[in-house]
C-alpha positions as CSV (number, residue, x, y, z in Angstrom):
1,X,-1.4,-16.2,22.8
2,X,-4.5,-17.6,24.8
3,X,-5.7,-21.4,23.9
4,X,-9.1,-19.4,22.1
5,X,-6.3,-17.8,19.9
6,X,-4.2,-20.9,19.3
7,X,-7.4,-23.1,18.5
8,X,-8.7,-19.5,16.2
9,X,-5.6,-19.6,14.8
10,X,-5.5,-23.4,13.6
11,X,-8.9,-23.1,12.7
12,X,-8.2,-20.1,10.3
13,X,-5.1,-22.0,8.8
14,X,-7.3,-25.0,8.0
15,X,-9.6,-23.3,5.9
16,X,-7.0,-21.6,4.3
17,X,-5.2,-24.9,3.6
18,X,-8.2,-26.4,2.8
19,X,-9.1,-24.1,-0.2
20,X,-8.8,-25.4,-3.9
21,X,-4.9,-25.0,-4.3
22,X,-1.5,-26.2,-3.5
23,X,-0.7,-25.0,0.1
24,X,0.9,-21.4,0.2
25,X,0.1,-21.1,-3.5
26,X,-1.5,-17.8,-2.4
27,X,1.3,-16.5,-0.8
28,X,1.2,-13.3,1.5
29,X,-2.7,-13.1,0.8
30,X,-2.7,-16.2,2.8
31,X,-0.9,-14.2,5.7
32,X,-3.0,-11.2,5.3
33,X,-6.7,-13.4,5.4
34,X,-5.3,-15.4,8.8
35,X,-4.0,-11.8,9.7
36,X,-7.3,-10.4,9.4
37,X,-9.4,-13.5,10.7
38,X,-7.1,-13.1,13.8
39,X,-8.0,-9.0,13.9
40,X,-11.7,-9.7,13.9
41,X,-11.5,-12.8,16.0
42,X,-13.8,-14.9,13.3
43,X,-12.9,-17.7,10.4
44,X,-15.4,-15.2,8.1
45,X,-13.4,-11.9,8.4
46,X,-14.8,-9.3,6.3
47,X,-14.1,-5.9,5.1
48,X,-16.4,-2.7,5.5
49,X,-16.7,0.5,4.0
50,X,-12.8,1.0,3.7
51,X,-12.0,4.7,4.1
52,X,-8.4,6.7,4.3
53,X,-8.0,9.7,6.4
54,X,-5.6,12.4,5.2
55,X,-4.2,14.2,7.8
56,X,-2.4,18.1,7.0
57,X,-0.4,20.4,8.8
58,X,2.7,22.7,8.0
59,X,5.9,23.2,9.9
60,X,7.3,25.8,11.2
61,X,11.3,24.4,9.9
62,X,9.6,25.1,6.3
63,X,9.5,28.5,6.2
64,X,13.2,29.0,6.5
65,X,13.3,26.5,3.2
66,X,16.4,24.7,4.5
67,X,15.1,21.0,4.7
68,X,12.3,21.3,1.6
69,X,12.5,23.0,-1.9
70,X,9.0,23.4,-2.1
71,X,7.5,26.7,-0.6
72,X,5.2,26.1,2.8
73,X,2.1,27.1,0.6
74,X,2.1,24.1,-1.2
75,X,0.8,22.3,1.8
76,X,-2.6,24.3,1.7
77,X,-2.7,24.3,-2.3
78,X,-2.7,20.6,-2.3
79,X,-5.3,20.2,0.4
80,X,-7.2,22.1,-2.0
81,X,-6.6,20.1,-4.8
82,X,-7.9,16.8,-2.7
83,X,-10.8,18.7,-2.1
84,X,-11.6,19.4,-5.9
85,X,-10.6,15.6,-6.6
86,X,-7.4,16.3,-8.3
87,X,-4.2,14.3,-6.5
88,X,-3.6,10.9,-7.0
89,X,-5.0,10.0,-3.5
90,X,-8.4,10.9,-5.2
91,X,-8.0,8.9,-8.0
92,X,-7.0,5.0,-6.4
93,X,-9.7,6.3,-3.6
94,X,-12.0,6.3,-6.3
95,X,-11.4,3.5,-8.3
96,X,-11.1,1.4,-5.1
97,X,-14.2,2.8,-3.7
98,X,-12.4,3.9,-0.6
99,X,-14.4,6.9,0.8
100,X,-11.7,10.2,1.2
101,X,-11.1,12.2,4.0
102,X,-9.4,15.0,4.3
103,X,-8.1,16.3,7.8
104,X,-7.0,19.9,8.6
105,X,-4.8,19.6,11.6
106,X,-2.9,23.2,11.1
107,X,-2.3,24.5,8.1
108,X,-0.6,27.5,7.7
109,X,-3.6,29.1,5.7
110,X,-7.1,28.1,6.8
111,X,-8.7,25.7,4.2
112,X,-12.7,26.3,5.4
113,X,-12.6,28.2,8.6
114,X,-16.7,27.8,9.4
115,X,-17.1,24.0,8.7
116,X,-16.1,21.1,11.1
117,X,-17.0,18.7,8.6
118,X,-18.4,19.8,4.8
119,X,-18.9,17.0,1.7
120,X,-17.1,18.3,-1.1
121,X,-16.9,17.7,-4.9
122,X,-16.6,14.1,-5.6
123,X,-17.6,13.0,-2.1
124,X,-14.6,14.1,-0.1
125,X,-15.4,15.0,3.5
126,X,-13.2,18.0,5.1
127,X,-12.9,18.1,8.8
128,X,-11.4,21.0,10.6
129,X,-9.7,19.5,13.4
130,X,-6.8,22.6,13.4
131,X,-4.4,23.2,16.0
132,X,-3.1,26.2,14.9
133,X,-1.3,27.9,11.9
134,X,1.5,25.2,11.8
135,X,3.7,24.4,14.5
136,X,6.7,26.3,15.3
137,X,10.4,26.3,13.9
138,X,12.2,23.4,16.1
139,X,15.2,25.2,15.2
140,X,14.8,26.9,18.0
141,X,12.3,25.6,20.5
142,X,9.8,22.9,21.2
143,X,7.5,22.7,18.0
144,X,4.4,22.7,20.3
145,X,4.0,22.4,23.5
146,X,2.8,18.7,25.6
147,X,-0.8,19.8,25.6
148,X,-1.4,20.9,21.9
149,X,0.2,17.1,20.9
150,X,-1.8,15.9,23.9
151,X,-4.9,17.5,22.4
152,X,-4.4,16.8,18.8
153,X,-4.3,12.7,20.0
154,X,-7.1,13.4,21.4
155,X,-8.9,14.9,18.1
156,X,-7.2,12.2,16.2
157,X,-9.3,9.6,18.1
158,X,-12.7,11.3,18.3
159,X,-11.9,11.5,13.8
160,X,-11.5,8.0,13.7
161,X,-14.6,7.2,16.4
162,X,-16.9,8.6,13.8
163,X,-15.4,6.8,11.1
164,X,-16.4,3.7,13.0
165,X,-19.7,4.8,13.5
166,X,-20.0,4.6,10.0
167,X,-19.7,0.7,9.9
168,X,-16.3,1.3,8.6
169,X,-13.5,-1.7,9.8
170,X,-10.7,-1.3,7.5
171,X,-8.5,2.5,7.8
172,X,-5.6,3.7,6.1
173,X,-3.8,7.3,7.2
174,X,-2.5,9.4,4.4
175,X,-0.8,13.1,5.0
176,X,0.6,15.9,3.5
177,X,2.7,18.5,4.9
178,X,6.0,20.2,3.3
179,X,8.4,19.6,5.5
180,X,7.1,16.5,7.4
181,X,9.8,14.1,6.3
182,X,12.0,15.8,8.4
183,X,10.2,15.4,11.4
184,X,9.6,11.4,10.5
185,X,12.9,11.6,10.2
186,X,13.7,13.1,13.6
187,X,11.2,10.6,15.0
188,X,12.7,7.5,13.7
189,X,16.2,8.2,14.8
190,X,14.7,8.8,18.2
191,X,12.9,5.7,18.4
192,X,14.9,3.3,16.5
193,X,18.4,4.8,18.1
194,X,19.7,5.2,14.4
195,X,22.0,7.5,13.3
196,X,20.0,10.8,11.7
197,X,21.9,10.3,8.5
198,X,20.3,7.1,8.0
199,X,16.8,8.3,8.8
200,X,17.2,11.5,6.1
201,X,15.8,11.0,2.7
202,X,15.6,13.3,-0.2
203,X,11.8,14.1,0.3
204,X,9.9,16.1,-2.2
205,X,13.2,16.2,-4.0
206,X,16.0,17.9,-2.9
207,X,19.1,17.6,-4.6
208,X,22.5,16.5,-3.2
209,X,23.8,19.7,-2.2
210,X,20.3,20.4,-0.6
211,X,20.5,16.6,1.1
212,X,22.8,17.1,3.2
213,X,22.3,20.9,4.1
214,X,18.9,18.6,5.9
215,X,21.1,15.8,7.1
216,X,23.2,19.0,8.4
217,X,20.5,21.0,10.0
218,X,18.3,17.8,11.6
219,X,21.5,16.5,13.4
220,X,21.7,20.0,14.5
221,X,17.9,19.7,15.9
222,X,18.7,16.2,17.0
223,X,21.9,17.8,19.5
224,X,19.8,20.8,20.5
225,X,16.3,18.9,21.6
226,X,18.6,15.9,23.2
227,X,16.2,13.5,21.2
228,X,18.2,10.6,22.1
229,X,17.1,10.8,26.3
230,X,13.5,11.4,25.0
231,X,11.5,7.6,24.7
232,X,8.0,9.8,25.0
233,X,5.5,10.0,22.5
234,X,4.3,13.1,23.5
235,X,7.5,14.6,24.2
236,X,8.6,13.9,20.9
237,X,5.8,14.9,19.2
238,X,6.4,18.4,21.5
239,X,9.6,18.7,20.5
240,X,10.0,17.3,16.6
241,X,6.1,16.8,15.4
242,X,3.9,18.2,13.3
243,X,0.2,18.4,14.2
244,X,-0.8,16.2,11.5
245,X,1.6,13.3,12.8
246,X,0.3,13.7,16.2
247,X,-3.2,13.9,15.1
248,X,-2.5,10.9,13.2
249,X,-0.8,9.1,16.4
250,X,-4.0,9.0,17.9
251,X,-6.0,7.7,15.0
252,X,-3.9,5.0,15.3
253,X,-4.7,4.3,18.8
254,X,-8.8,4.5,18.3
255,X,-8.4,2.3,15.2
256,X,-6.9,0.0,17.4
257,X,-9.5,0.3,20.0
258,X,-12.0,-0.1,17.8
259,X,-10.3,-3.7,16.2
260,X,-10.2,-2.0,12.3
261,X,-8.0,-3.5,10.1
262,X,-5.4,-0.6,9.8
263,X,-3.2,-0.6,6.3
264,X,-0.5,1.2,7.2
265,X,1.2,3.9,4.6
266,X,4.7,5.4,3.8
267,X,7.4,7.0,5.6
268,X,5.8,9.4,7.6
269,X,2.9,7.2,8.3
270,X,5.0,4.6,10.0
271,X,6.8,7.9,11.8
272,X,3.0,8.3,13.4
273,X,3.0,4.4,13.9
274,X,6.3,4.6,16.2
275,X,4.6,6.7,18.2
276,X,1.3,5.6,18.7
277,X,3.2,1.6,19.5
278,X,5.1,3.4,22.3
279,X,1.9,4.6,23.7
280,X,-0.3,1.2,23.3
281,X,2.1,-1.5,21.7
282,X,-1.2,-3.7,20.8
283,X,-1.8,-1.4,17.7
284,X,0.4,-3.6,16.0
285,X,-1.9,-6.2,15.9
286,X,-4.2,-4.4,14.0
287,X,-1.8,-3.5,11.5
288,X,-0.8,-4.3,7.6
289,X,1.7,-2.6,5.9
290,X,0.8,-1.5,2.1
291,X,4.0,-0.7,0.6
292,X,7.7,0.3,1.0
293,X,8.4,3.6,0.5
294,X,11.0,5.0,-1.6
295,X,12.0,7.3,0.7
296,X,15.3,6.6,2.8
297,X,14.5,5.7,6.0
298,X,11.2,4.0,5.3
299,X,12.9,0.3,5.2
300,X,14.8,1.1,8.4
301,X,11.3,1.5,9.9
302,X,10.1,-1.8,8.6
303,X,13.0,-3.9,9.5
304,X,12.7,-2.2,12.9
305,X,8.9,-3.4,13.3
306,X,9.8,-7.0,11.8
307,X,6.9,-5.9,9.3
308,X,6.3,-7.5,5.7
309,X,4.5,-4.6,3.2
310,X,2.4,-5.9,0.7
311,X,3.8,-3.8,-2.4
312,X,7.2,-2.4,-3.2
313,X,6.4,-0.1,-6.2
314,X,9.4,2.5,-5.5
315,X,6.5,5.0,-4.7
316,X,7.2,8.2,-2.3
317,X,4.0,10.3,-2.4
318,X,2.2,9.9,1.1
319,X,-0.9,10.9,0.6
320,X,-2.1,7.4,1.8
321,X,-1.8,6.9,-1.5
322,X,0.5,3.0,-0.8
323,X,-2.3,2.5,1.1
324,X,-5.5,3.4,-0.8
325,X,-3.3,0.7,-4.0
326,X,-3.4,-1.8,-1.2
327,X,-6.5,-2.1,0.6
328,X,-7.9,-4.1,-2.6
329,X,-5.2,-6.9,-1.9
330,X,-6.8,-7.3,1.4
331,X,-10.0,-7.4,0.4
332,X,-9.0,-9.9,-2.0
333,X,-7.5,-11.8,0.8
334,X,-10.6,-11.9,2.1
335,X,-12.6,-12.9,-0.6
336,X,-10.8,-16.4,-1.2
337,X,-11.1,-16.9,2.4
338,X,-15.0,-16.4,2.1
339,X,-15.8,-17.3,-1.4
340,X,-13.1,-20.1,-2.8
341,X,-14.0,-23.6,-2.6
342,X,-12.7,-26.3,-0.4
343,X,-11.3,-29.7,-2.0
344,X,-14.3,-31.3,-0.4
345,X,-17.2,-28.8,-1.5
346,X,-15.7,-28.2,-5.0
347,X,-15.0,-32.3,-5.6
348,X,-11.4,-32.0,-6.3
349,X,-9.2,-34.5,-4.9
350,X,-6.5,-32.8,-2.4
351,X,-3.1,-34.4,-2.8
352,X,-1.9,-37.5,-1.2
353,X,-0.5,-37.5,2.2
């Protein structure tokens, strides 16, 4: 750290400290408001216009049905039904007054083919950032090629430079895709140098039999694609991604250029986050983590990034949906740091040193 960090640093813990209460008697919202003080580089952090992106795509491995019992349409049905307001991710968003967007990245079936970005019921905005009509079955080749992961980064960025625009500071990443927990999987063994069987949860709820028939085929994928001599972001992505993950990759990167206060989701949102810390390792900076996942895997990834989630509600969604429950802890982390009284202001005596 640089001595204008240190002395931001000490300056930030003061005021926490300082605050009417015992010290730490806030506990991790104490972390998150120094956290966030650091992030915006001021003792009055603040947080603006909070929005979540969800990013969608479909995977080729789906169609063959081996790693997901639900059918590949569902991807494009429940894109739908986040445009009419329906899934959960709607509802927190809501409540929390986080505004809703909802990404096309490749889904098999086109959602609105004409629009780039449409309103929709309820205030969701659609934007059609597609890559194509899903990415291809790794089974047996690359699931796109360097330039299409490449190129989805890129879109990835220019989504979350207009979110910005917007006076938004504070981001979470949401996605659906069926399948897409076998690439996160797939991801996190390559980058953490686990063992796929550790990485391979039950997703949208396979059974044991259907468990490890995934565990089976993904160390199949693993073997074929040599994932272990691959420490590339893109390559991965290339070989093992889905266009929403890479499209979220490089949301992660503008959010991080642009100093927003990312609240990182689930499983495969921390899949996206590997990825986007081996390209530019300072996104971690910018980064809280809402919740642990129920999905297996998902506490492998934390432990990995040394990283302390706010929540641990046993959820498993995605959607953004850890997220959208957590972005109202760090506002309220905030708050106090903005709005509680000192000892001095509020004419209560602090403790005896």
């Amino acid at each position: 750290m640089t001595i204008t960090t240190i002395a931001l640093q000490e300056e930030l813990q003061h005021k926490i400290n300082n605050k009417t209460k015992p010290l730490g008697a806030l506990g991790l919202l104490e972390e998150v408001a120094l956290k966030v003080g650091l992030m915006q580089e001021t003792i009055t952090p603040e947080i603006k216009q909070p929005h979540i992106v969800v990013f969608a795509g479909d995977h080729g491995i789906a169609k063959t049905g081996l790693v997901n019992p639900y059918p590949q349409e569902v991807t494009a049905q429940m894109v739908m039904n986040f445009l009419h307001g329906g899934a959960a991710i709607n509802v927190f968003c809501r409540q929390n007054k986080i505004t809703l967007q909802v990404v096309d990245a490749g889904v098999l079936q086109e959602i609105i083919p004409a629009s780039s970005h449409l309103k929709v019921k309820g205030g969701e905005i659609f934007i059609n950032a597609r890559m194509g009509f899903g990415t291809k079955n790794y089974l047996e080749g690359p699931a796109m090629s360097e330039a299409d992961a490449l190129s989805a980064i890129i879109k990835g960025k220019d989504i979350v430079r207009a979110v910005a625009a917007t006076g938004c500071n504070c981001i979470g990443f949401g996605e659906m895709g069926i399948g897409n927990t076998s690439s996160a999987s797939l991801i996190m063994s390559a980058v953490t140098g686990l063992p796929v069987t550790e990485c391979t949860g039950r997703g949208t709820g396979v059974n044991d039999e259907q468990l490890q028939t995934k565990i089976n085929i993904l160390e199949q994928v693993y073997k074929l694609h040599q994932l272990q001599e691959h420490k590339d972001a893109v390559e991965l992505l290339s070989l093992v991604g889905g266009f929403e993950i890479a499209t979220m990759t490089g949301a992660y990167l503008e959010a991080a250029a642009q100093k927003m206060v990312i609240v990182v989701d689930g499983f495969i949102a921390t899949a996206a986050l590997l990825l986007a810390r081996l390209i530019e390792p300072v996104v971690m900076h910018y980064c809280i983590f809402a919740h642990t996942s129920g999905e297996r895997g998902h506490e492998g990834m934390l432990q990995y990034l040394q990283a302390k989630p706010l929540l641990h509600l046993g959820m498993r969604l995605g959607e953004g949906t850890g997220a959208a429950l957590a972005i109202p802890l760090v506002q309220s982390a905030v708050n106090f740091l903005a709005e509680m009284a000192n000892f001095e202001s509020a004419g209560v005596t602090d403790k005896q040193t």
